[in-house]
N, C-alpha and C positions, 0 to 999 in steps of 0.2 A: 486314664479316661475310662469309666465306668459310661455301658452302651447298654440297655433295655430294649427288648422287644414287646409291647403290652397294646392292648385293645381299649378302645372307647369309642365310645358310638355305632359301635358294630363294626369298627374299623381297624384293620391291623397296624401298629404304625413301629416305629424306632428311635429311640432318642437318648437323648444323655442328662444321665444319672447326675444330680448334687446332693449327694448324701448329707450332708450337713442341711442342706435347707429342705429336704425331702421334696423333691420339684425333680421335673421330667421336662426335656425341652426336644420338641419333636424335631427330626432330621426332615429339612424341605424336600422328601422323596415323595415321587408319585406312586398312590395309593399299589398298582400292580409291585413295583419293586420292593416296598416294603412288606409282601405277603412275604417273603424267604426272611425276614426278619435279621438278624445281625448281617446275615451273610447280604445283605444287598450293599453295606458296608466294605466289606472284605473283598468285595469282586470288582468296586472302582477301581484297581490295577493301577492306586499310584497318585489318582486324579486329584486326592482329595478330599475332606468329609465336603458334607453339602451345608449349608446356612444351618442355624436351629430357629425354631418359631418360639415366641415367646412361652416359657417355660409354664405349667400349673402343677398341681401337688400332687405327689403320689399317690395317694389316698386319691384321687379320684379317677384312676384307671385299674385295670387288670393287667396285670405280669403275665406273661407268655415265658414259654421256655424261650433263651437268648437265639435257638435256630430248631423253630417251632418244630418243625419233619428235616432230618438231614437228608442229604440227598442220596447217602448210602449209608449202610451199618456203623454201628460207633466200636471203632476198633478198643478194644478192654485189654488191658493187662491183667493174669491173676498173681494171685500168691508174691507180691511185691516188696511184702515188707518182713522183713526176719521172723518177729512174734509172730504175728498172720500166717505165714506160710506153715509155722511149727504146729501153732493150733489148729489150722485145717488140714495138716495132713494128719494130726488125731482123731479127728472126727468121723471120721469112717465114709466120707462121702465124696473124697480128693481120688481123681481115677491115675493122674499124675504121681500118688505119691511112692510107686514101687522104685520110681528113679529116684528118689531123695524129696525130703521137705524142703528143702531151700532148690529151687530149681538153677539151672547152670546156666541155661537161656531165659529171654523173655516168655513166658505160656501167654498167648494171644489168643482172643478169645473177640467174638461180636454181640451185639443186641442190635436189633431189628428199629430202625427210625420209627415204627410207629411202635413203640414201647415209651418214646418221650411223653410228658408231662411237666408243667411249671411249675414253679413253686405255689403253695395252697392246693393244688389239684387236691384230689382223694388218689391213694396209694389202696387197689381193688382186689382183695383176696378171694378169688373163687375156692370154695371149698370141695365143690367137687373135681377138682384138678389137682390143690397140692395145700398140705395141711403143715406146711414148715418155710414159712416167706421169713426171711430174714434180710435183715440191712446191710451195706456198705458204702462208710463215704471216703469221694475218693475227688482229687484235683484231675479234673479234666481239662487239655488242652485242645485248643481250637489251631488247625492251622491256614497259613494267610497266604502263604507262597508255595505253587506246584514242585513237586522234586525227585526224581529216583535216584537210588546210589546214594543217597546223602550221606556227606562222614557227620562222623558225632561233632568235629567242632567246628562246621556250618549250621548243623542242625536247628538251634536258636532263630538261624534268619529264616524259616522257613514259620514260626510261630509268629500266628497274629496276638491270641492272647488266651486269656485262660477263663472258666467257670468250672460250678460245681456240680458234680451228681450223685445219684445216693442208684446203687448199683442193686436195686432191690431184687431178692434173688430167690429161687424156690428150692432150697436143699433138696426134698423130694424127689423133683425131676433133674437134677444135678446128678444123683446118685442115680438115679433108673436109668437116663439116656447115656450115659459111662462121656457125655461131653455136657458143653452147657450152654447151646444155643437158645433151647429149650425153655430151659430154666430160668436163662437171666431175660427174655425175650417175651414173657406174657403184656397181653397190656398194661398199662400204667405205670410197669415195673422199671421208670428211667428217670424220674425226677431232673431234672436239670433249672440252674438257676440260682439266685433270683435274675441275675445279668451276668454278663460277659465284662472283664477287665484288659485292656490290654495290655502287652507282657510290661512295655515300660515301666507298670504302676505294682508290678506284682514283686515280691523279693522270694526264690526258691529257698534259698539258703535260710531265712529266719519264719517263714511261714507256715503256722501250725494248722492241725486238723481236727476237729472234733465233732462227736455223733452223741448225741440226747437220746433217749427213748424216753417221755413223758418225763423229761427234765431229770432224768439219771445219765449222767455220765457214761459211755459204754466202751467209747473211744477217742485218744488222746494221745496224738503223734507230731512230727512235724515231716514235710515233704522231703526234707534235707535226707531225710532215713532213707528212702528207697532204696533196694537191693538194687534196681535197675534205675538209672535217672533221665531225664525226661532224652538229652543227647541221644542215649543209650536206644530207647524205645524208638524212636522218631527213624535212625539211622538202619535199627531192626527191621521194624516196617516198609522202608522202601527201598529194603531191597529186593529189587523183581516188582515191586509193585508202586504205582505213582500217586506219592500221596498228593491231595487238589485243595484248593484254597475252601475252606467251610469242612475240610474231615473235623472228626471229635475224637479223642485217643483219652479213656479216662484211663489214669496210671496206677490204679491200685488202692486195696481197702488196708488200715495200720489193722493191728489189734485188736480186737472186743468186741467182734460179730457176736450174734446171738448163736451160731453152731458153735463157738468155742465155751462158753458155760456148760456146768453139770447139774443139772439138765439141761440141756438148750432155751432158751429165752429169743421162743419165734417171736414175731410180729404178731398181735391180734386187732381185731375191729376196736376201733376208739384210740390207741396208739398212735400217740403223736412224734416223726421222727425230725429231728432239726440238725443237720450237718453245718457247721461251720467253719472258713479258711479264712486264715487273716489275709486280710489284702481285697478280699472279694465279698463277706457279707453271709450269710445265712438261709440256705436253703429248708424250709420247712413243711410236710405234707403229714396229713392225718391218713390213718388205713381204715380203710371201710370195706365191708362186708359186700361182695356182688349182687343184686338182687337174683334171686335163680328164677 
């Protein structure tokens, strides 16, 4: 089941995706419970989806990020994937890498809820803040069911379902704050989207990942690779801490940021970046310049 969160008529609504027939078929939810968007879904505890209204075209609403504002930070994994973790700890901007390029743990890391953005937004470079915005995409999971302690192999039942995010990030303040709250946390800098899949529809094991920059190829993975896997991360996370139905956990960028090239190949205004995961669809946003 492919679920949308998108606006028309000034109205926030929820509904389900027919990719094939490009049609949106609204959830009969009252207008307040659809402002939390996917997640007014995820919090029926069990009840049930609600009717759909009869379906219209894609084309004639606006995409929303699938959980417009989270309700707290979206917990990030770094350095997840072998290549990635090796090219950023070349890079000279990795505060982690004096303990090894491949880390032994998960490195967990947050962005701030109002750092989201849909898909189509504008991706906003202020340039009097940081002159080195670079991409990552990366499979983000949604979870559906509360949990602490979790072992790795209950972990699964605790996921509702999955989307995309592009982890857009400011090397600059990466390197100056020696963390990276900072950095991956400016506005705009969260992309999420186009929708939300649930885990049924999704396949981990054969589902690939890839990032465009103006229709160049930059990054070309599959999820199956991560150093840590999702069990892994999920099981990390709540221990000591309880994860709640609507957390976001993106699991890591593969290979081919723009700080791993010589010279680096930041982000600039008019850059078009388009992430895509099989199973889920293509996330896409242009970067544009902040008006100062």
């Amino acid at each position: 089941m492919r679920v949308a969160t998108f606006s028309i008529a000034g109205e926030r609504r929820v509904g389900l995706i027919d990719a094939e027939a490009e049609t949106i078929a609204p959830f009969d939810l009252p207008v307040e419970r659809a402002e939390s968007g996917v997640l007014a879904l995820i919090e029926r505890n069990g009840a049930g989806l609600p009717r759909t209204l009869s379906p219209m075209p894609l084309s004639n609403v606006e995409l929303e990020a699938p959980i417009p504002r989270p309700r707290r930070n979206i917990f990030c994994v770094g350095k997840n994937y072998y290549e990635h973790a090796h090219e950023f700890a070349r890079s000279g901007f990795d505060s982690s890498a004096a303990a090894g390029a491949v880390p032994k743990n998960p490195i967990i890391f947050s962005k701030v809820p109002e750092s989201v953005v849909a898909t189509h937004s504008k991706v906003l470079i202020d340039t009097n803040v940081s002159s080195a915005i670079d991409y990552e995409a990366e499979l983000a999971v949604i979870i559906g069911k509360e949990g602490r302690g979790i072992s790795k192999e209950s972990a699964l039942d605790h996921v509702w379902g999955y989307t995309i995010v592009n982890d857009v990030t400011a090397r600059d303040l990466q390197g100056k704050y020696s963390q990276w709250l900072i950095g991956k946390s400016q506005d705009t800098f969260c992309p999420m989207g186009p929708w939300a899949v649930t885990k049924d529809e999704f396949d981990l094991e054969t589902a690939g990942i890839r990032c465009f920059v103006n229709g160049d190829m930059r990054q070309n993975s599959k999820i199956s690779l991560l150093i840590f896997d999702i069990p892994t991360i999920i099981s990390t996370l709540s221990q000591g801490i309880t994860l709640k139905p609507g957390d976001i956990i993106a699991t890591g960028t593969p290979a081919g940021v723009g700080i791993g090239f010589d010279p680096p190949k930041y982000l600039k205004a008019g850059d078009v970046v388009r992430v895509e995961i099989d199973g889920i669809g293509a996330l896409e946003n242009r970067v544009s310049e902040r008006a100062q």
